[in-house]
VMD Tcl script that builds the backbone (N, CA, C; Angstrom):
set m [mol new atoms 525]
animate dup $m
set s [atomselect $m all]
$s set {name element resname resid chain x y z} {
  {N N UNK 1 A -63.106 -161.619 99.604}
  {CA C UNK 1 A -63.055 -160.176 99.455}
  {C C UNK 1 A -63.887 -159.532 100.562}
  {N N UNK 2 A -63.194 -158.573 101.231}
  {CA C UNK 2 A -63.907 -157.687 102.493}
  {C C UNK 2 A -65.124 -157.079 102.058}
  {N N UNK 3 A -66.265 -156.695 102.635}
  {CA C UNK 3 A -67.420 -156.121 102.363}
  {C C UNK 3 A -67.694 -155.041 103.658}
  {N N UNK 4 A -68.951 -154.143 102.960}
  {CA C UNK 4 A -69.166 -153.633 104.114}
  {C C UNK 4 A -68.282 -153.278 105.604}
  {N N UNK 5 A -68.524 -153.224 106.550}
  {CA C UNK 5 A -68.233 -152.416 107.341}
  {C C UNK 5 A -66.690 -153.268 108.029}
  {N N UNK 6 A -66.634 -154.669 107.214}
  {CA C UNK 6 A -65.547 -155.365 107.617}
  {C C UNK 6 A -64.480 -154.616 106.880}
  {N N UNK 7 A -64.792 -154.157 105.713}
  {CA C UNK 7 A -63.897 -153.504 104.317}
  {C C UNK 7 A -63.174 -152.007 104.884}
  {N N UNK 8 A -64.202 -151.623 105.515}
  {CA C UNK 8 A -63.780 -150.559 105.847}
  {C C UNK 8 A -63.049 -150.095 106.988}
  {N N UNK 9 A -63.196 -151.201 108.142}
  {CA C UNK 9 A -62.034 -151.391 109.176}
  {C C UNK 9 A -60.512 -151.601 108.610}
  {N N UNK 10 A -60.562 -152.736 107.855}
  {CA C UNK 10 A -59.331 -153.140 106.868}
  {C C UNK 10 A -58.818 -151.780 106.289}
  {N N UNK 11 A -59.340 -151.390 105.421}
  {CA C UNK 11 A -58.995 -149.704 105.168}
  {C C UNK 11 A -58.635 -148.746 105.898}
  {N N UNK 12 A -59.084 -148.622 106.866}
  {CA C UNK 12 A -58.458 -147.778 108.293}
  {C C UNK 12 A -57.426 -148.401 109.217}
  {N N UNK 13 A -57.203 -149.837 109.314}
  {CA C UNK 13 A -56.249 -150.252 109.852}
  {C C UNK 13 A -55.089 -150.143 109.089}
  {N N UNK 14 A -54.935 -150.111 107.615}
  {CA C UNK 14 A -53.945 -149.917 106.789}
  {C C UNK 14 A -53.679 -148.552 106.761}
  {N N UNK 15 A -54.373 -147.748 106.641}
  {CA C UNK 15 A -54.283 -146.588 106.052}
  {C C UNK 15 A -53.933 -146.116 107.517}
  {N N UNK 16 A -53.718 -146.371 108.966}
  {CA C UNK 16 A -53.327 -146.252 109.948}
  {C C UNK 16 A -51.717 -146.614 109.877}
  {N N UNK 17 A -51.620 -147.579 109.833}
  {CA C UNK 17 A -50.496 -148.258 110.236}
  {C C UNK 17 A -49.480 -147.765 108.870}
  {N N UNK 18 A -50.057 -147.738 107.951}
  {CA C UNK 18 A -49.008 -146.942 106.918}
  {C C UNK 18 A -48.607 -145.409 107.438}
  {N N UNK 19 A -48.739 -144.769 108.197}
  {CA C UNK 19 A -48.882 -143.351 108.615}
  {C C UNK 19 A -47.934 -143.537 109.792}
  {N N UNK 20 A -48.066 -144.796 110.794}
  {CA C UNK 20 A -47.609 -145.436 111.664}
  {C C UNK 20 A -45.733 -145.203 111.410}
  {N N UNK 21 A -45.616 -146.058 110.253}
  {CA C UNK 21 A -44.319 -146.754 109.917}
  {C C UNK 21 A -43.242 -145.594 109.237}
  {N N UNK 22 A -42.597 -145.802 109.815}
  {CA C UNK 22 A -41.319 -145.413 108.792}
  {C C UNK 22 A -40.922 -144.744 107.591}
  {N N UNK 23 A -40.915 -144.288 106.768}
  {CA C UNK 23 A -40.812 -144.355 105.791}
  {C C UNK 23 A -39.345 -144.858 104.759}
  {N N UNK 24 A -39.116 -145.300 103.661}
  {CA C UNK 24 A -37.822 -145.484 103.013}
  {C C UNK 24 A -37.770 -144.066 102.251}
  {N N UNK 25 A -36.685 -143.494 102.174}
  {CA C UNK 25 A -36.286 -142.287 101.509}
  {C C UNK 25 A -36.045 -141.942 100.180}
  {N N UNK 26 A -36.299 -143.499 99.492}
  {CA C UNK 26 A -35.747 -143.476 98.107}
  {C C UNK 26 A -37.385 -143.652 97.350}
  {N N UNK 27 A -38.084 -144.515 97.641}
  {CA C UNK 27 A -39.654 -144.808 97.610}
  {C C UNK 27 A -41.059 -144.413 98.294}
  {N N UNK 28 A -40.910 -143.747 99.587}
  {CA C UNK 28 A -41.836 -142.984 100.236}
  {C C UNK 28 A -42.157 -144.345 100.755}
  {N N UNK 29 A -41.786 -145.824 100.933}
  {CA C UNK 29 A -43.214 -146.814 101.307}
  {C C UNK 29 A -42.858 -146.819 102.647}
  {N N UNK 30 A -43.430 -147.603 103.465}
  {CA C UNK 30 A -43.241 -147.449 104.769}
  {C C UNK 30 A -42.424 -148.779 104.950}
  {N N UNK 31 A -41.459 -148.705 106.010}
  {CA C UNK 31 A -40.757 -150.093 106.521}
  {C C UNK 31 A -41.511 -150.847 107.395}
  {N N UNK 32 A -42.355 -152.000 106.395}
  {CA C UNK 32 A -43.042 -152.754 107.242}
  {C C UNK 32 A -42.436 -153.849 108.281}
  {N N UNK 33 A -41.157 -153.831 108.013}
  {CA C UNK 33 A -40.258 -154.425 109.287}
  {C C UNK 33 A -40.476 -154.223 110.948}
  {N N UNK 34 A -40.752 -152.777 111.209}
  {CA C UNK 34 A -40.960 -152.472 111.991}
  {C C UNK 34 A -42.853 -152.367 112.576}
  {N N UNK 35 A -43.426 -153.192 112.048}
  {CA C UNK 35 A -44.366 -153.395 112.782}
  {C C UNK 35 A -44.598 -154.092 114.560}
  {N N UNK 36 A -45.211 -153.792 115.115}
  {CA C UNK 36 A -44.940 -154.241 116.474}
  {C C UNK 36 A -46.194 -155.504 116.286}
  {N N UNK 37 A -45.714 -156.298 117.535}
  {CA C UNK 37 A -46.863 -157.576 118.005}
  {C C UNK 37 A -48.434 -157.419 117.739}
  {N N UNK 38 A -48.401 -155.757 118.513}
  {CA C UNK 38 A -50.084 -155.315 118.528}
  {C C UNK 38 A -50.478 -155.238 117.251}
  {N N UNK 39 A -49.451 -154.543 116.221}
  {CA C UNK 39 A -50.274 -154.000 115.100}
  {C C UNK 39 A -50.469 -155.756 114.239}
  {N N UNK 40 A -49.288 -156.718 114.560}
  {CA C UNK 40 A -49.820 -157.358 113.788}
  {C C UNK 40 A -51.083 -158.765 114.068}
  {N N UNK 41 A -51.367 -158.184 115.341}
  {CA C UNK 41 A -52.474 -159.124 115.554}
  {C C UNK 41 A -53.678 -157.975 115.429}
  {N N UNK 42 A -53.804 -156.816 115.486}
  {CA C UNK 42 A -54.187 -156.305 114.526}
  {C C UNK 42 A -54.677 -156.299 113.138}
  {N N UNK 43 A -53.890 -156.452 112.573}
  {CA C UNK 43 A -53.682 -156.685 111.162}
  {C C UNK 43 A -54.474 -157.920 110.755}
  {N N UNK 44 A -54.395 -159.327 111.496}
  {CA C UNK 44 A -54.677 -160.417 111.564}
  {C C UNK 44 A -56.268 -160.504 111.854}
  {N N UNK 45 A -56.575 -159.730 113.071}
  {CA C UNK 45 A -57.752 -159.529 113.303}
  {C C UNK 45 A -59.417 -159.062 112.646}
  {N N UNK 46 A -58.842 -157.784 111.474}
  {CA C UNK 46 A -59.068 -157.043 110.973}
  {C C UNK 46 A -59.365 -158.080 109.260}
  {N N UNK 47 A -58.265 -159.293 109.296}
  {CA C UNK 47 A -58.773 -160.034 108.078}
  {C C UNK 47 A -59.481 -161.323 108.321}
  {N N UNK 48 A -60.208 -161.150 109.351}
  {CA C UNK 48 A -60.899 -162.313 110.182}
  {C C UNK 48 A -59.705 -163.674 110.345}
  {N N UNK 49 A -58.591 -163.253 111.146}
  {CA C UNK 49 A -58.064 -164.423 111.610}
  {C C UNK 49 A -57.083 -165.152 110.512}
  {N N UNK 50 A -56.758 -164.225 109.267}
  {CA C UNK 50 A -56.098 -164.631 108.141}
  {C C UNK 50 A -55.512 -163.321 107.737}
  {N N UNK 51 A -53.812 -163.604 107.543}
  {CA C UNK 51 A -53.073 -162.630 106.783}
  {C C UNK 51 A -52.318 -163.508 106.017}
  {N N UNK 52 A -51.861 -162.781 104.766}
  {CA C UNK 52 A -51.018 -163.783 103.858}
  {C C UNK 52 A -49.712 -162.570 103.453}
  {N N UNK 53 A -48.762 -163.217 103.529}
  {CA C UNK 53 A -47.330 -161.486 102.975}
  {C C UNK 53 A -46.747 -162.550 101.545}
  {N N UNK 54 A -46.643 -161.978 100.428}
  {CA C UNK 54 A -45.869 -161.931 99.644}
  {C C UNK 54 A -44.840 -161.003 99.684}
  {N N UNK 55 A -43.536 -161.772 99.281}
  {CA C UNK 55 A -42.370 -160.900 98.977}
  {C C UNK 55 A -42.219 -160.618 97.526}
  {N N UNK 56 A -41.756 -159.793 97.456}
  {CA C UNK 56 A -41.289 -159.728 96.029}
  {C C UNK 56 A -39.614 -159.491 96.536}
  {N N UNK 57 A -38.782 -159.986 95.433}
  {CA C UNK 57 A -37.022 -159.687 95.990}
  {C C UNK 57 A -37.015 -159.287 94.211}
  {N N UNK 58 A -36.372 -158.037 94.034}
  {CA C UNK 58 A -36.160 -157.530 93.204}
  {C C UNK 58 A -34.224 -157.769 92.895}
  {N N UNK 59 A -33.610 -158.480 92.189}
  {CA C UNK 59 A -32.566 -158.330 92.100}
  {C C UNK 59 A -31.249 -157.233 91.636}
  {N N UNK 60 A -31.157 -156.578 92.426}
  {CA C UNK 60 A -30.102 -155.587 91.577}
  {C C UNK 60 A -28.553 -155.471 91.631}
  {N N UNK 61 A -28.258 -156.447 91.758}
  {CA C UNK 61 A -26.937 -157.057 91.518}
  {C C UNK 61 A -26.283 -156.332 90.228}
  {N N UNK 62 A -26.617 -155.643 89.426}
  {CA C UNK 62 A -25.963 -155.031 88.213}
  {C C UNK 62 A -24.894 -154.517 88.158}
  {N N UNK 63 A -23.528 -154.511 87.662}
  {CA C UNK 63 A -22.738 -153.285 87.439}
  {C C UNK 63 A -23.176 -152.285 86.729}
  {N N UNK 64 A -22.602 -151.298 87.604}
  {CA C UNK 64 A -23.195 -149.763 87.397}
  {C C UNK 64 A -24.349 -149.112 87.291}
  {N N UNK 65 A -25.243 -150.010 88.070}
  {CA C UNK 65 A -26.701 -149.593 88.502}
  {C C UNK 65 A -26.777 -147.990 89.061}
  {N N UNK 66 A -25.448 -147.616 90.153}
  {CA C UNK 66 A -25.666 -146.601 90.567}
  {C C UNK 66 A -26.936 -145.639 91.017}
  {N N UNK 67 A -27.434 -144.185 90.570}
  {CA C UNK 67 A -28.291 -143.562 91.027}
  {C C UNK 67 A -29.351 -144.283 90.319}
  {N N UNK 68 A -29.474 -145.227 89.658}
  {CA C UNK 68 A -30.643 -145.474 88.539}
  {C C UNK 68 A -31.226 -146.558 89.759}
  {N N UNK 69 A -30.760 -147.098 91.033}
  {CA C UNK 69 A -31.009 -148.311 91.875}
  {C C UNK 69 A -32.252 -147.935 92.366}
  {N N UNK 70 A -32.490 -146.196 92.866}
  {CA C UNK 70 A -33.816 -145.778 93.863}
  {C C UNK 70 A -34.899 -145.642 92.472}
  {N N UNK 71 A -34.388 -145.137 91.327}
  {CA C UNK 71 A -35.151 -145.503 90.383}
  {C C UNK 71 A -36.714 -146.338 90.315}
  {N N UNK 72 A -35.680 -147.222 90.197}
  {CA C UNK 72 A -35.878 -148.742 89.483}
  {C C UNK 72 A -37.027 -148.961 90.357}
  {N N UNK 73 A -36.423 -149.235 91.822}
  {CA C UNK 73 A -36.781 -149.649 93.436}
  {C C UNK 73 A -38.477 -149.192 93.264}
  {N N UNK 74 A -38.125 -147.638 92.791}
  {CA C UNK 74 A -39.700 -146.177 92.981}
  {C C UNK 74 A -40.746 -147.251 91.727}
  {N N UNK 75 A -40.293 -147.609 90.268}
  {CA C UNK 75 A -41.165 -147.910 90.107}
  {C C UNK 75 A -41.525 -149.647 89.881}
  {N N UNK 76 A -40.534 -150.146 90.278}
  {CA C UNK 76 A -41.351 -151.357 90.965}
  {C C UNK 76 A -42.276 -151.114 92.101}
  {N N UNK 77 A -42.204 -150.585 93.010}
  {CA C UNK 77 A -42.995 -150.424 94.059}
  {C C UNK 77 A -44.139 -149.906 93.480}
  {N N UNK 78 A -43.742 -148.669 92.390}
  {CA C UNK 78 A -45.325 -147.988 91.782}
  {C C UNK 78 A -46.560 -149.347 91.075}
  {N N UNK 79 A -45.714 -150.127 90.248}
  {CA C UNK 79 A -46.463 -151.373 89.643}
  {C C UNK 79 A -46.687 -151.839 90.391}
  {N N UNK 80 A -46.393 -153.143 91.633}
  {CA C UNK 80 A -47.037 -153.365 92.588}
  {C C UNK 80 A -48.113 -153.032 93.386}
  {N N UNK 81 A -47.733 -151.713 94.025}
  {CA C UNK 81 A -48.649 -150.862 94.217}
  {C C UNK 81 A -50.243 -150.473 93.565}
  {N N UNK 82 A -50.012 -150.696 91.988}
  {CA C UNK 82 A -50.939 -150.686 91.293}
  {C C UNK 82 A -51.858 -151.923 91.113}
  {N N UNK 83 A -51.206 -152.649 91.827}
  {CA C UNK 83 A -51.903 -154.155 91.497}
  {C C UNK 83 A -52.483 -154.355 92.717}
  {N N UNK 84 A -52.638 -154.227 93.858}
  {CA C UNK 84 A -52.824 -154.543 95.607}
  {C C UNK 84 A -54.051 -153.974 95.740}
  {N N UNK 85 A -55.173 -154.195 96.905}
  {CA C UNK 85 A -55.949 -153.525 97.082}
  {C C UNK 85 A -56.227 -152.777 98.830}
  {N N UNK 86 A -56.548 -151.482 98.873}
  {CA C UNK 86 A -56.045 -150.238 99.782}
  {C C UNK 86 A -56.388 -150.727 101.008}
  {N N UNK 87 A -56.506 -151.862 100.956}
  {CA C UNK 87 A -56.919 -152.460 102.685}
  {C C UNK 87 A -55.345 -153.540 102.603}
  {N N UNK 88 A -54.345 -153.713 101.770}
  {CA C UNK 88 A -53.557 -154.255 101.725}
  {C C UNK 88 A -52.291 -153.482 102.403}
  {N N UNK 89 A -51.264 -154.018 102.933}
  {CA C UNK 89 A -50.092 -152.881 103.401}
  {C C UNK 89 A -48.965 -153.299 102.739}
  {N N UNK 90 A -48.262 -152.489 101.691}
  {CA C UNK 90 A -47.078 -152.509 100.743}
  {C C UNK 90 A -45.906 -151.813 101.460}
  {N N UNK 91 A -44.838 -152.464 101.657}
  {CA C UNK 91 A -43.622 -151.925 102.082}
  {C C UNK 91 A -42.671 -152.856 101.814}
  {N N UNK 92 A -41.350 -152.253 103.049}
  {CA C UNK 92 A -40.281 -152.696 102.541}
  {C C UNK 92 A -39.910 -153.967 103.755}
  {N N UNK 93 A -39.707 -154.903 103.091}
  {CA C UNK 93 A -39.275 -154.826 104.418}
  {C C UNK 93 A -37.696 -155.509 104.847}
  {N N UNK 94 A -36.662 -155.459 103.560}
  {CA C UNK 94 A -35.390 -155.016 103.941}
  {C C UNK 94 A -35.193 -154.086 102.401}
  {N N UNK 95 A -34.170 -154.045 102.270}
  {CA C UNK 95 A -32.969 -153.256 101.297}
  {C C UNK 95 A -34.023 -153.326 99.648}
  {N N UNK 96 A -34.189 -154.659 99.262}
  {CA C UNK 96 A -34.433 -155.001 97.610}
  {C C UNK 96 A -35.794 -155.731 97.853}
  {N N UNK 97 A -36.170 -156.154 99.420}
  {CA C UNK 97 A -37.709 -156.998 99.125}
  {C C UNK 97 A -38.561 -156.237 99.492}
  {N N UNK 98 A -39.645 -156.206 98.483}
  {CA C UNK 98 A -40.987 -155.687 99.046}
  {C C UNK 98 A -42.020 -156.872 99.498}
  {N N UNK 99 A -42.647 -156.140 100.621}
  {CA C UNK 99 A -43.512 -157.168 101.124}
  {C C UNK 99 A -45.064 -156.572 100.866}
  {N N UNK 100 A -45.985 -157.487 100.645}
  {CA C UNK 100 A -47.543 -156.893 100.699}
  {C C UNK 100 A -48.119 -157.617 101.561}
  {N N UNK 101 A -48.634 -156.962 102.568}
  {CA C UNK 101 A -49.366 -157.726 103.905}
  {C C UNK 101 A -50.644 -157.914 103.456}
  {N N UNK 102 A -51.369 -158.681 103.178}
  {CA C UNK 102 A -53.198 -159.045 102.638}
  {C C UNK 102 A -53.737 -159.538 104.092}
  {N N UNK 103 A -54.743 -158.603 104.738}
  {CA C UNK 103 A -55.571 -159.151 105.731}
  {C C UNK 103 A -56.689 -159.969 105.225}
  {N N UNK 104 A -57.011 -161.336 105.397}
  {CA C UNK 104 A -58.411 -161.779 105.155}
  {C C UNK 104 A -58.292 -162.495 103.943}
  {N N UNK 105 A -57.056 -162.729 103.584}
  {CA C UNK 105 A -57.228 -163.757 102.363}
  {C C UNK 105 A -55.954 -164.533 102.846}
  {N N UNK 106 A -56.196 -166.084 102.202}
  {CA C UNK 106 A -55.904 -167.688 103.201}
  {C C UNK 106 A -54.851 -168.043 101.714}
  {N N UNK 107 A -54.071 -168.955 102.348}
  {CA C UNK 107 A -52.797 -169.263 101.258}
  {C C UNK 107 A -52.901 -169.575 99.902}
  {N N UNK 108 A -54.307 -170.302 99.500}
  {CA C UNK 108 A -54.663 -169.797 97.969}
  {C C UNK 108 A -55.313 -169.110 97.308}
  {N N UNK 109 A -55.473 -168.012 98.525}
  {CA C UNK 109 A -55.688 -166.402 97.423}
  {C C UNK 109 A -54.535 -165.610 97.655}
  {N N UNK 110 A -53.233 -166.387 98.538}
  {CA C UNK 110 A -52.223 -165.514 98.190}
  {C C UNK 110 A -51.398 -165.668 97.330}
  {N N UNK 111 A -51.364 -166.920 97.109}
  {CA C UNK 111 A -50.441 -167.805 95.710}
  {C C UNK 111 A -51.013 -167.293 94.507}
  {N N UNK 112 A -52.522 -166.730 94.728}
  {CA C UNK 112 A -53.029 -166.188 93.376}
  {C C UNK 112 A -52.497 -165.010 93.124}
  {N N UNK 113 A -52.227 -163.926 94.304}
  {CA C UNK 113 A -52.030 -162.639 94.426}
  {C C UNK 113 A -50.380 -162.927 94.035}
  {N N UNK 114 A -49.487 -163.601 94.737}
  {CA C UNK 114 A -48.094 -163.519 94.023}
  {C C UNK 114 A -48.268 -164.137 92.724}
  {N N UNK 115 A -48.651 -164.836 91.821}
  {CA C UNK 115 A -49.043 -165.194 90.672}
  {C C UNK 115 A -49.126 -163.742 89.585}
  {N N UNK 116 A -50.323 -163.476 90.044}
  {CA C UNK 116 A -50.592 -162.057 89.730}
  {C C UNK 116 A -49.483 -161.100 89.565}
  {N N UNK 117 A -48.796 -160.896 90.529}
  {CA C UNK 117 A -47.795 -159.731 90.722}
  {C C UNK 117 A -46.398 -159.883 90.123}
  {N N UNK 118 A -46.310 -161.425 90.519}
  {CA C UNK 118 A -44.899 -162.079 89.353}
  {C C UNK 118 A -45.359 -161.881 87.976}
  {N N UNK 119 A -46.820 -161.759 87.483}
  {CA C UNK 119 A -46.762 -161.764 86.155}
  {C C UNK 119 A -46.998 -160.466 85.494}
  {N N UNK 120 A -47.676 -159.473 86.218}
  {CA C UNK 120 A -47.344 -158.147 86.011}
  {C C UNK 120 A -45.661 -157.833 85.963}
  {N N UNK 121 A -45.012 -157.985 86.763}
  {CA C UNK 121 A -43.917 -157.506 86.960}
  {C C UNK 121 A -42.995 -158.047 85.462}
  {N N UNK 122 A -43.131 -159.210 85.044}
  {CA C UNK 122 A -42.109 -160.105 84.205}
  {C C UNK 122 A -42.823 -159.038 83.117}
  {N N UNK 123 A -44.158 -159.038 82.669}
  {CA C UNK 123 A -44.911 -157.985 81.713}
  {C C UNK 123 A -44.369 -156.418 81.591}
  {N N UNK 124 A -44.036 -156.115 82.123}
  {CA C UNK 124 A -43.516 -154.391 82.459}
  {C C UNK 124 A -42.309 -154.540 81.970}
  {N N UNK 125 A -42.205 -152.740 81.506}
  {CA C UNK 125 A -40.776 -152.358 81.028}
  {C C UNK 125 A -40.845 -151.189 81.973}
  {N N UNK 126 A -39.853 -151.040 82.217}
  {CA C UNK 126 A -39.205 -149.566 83.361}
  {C C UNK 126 A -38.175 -149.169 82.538}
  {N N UNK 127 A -39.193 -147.503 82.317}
  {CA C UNK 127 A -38.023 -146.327 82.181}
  {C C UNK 127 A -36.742 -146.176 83.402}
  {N N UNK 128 A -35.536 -146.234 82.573}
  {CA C UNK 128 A -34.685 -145.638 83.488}
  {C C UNK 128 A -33.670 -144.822 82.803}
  {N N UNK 129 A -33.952 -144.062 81.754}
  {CA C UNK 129 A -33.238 -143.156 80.801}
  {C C UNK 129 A -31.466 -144.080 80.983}
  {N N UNK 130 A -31.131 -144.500 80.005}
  {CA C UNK 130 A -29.691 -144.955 79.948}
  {C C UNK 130 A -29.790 -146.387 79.083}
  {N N UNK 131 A -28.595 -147.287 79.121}
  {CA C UNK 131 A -29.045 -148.240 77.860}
  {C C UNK 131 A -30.027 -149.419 78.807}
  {N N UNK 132 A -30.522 -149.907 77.690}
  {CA C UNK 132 A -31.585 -151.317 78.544}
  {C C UNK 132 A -30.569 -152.384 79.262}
  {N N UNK 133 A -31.753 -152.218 80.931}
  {CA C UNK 133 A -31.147 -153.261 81.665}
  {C C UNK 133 A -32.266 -154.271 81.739}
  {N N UNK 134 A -31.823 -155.721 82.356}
  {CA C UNK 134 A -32.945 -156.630 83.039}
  {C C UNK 134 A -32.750 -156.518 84.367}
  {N N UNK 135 A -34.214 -156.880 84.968}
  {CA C UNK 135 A -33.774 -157.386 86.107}
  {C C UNK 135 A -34.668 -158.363 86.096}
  {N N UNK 136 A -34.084 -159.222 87.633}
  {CA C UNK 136 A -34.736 -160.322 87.878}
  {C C UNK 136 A -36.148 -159.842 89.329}
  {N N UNK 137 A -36.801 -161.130 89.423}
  {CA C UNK 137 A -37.726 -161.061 90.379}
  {C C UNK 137 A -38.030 -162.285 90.731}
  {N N UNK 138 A -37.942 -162.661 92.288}
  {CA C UNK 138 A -38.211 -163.701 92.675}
  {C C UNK 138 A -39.563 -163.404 93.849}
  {N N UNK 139 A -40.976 -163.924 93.515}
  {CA C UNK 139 A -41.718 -163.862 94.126}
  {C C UNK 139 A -42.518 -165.179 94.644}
  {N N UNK 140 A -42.783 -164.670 96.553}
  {CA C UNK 140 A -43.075 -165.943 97.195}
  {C C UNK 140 A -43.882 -166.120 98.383}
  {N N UNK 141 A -44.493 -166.321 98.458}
  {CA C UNK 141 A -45.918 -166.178 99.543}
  {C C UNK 141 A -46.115 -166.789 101.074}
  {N N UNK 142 A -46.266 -166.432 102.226}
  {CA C UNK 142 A -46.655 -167.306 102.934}
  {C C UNK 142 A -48.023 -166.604 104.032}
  {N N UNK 143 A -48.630 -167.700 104.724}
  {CA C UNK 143 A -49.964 -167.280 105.543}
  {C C UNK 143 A -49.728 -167.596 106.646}
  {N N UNK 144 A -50.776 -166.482 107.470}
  {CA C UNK 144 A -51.044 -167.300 108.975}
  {C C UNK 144 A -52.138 -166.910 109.290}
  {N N UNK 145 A -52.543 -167.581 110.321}
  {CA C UNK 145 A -54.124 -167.162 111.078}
  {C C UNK 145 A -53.822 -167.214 112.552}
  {N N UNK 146 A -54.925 -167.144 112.858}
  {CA C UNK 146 A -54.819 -167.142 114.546}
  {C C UNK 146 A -54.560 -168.164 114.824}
  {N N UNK 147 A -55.091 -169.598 114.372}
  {CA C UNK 147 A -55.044 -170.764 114.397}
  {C C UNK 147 A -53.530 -171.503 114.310}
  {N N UNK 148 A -52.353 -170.313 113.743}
  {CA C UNK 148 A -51.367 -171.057 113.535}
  {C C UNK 148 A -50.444 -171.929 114.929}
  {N N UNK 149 A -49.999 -173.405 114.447}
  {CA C UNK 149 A -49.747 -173.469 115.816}
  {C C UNK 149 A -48.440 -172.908 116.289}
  {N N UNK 150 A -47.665 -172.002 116.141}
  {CA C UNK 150 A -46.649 -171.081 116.622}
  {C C UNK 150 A -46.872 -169.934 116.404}
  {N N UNK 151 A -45.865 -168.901 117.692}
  {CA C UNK 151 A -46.096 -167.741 117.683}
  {C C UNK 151 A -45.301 -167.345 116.000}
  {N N UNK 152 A -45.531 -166.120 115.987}
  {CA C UNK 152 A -45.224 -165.744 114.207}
  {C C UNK 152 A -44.968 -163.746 114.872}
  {N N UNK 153 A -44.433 -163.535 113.707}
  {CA C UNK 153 A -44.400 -161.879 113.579}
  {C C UNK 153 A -44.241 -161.864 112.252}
  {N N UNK 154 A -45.154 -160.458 112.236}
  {CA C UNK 154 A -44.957 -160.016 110.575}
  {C C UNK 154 A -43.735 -160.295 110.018}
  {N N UNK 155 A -42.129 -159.704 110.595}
  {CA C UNK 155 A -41.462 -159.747 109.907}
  {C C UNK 155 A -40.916 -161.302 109.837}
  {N N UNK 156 A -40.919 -162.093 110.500}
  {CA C UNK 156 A -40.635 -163.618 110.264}
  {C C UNK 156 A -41.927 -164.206 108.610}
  {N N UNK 157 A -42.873 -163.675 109.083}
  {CA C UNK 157 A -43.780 -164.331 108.495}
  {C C UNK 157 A -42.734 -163.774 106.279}
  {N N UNK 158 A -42.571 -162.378 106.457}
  {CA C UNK 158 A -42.097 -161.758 105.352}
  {C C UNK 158 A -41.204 -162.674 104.682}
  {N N UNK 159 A -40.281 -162.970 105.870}
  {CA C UNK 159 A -39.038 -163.588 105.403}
  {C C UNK 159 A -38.993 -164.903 105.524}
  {N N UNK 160 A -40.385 -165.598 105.656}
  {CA C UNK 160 A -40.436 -167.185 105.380}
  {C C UNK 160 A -41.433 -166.814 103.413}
  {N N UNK 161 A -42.135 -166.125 103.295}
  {CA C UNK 161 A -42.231 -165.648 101.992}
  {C C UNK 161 A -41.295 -165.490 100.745}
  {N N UNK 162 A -40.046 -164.649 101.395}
  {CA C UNK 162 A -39.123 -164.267 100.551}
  {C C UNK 162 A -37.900 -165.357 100.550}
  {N N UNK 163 A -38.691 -166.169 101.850}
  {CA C UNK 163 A -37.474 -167.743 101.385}
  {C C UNK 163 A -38.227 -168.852 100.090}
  {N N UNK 164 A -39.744 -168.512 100.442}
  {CA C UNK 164 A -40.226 -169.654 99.168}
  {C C UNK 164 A -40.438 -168.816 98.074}
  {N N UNK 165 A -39.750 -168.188 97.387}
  {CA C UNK 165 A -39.860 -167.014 96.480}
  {C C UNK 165 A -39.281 -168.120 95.541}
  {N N UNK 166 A -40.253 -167.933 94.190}
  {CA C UNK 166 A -39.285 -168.986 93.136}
  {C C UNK 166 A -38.351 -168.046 92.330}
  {N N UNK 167 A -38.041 -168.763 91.192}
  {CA C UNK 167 A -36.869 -168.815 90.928}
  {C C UNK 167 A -37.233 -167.387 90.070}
  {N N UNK 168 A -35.716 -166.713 89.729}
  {CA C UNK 168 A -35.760 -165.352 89.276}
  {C C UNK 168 A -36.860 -165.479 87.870}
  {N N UNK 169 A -37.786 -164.443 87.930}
  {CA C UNK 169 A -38.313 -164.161 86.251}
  {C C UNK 169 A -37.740 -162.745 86.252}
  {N N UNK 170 A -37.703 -162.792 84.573}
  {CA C UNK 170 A -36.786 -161.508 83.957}
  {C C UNK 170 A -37.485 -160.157 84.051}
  {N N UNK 171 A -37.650 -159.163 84.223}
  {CA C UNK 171 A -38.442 -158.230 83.731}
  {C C UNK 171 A -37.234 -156.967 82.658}
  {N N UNK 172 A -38.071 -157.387 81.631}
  {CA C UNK 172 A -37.138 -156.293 80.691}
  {C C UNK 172 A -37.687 -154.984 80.871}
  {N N UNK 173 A -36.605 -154.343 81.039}
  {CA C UNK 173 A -36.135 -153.059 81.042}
  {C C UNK 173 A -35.606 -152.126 80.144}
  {N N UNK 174 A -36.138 -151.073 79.423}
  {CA C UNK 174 A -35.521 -150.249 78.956}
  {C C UNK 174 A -35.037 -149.252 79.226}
  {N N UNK 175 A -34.279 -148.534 77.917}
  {CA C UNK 175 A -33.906 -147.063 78.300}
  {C C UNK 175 A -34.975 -146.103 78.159}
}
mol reanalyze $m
mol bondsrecalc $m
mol representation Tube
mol addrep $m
């Protein structure tokens, strides 16, 4: 856990680079896809030489999900969101996966952090006024440091995460 004046770089580099990015139109989060090289050695820097991204892949494969899809999307991202801490960077980073970038914590405090977030998420019910749906969630972690021996980018790093994502858990849903 960041301290002192290390904590508070982490906090300004996020709270930068979220301002930085993109935004999605349905959720306000920023498209962390589009991070560049700098920001993410940056990013890397800022967690002494350790970043870890969990994906979350939210499944919405449903018939007749329709307008209820940005919904759903707004408050998964809100629960997540609620679970992360503000030196962390939450976005999107395609269509249904969210990614959380953690500066400064190493692959088994990120397996703890997707642990965490898969089990909040399976725990939650989401309003979406209409009859009860499920959905699924497949959440999956990966790290790097400076030390890694290949070059890496955030968004590779996302989507080697959202490839070891296990297997769907349910999160029930109501109306």
């Amino acid at each position: 856990m960041p301290t002192g004046l290390n904590r508070a770089l982490q906090v300004r580099t996020a709270d930068r680079l979220r301002a930085k990015l993109g935004r999605d139109e349905a959720t306000g989060l920023p498209v962390v896809g589009a991070l560049s090289e700098a920001d993410r050695r940056e990013l890397c820097e800022v967690g002494g030489g350790r970043v870890v991204a969990v994906a979350i892949c939210v499944d919405l494969a449903l018939p007749a999900l329709g307008d209820a899809r940005a919904l759903v999307m707004r408050q998964v991202a809100r629960l997540v969101d609620e679970k992360v801490r503000r030196t962390d960077l939450l976005g999107w980073l395609r269509a249904e996966t969210l990614i959380v970038l953690a500066p400064g914590i190493d692959a088994v405090g990120g397996r703890c952090l997707a642990n965490r977030l898969r089990s909040s998420l399976t725990n939650s019910h989401l309003e979406i006024g209409g009859p009860p749906i499920q959905l699924r969630v497949r959440v999956g972690c990966a790290s790097r440091s400076h030390a890694s021996p290949t070059s890496w980018t955030l968004a590779a790093l996302g989507v080697e995460a959202e490839f070891q994502a296990t297997e769907p858990a349910p999160i029930a849903t109501v109306a």
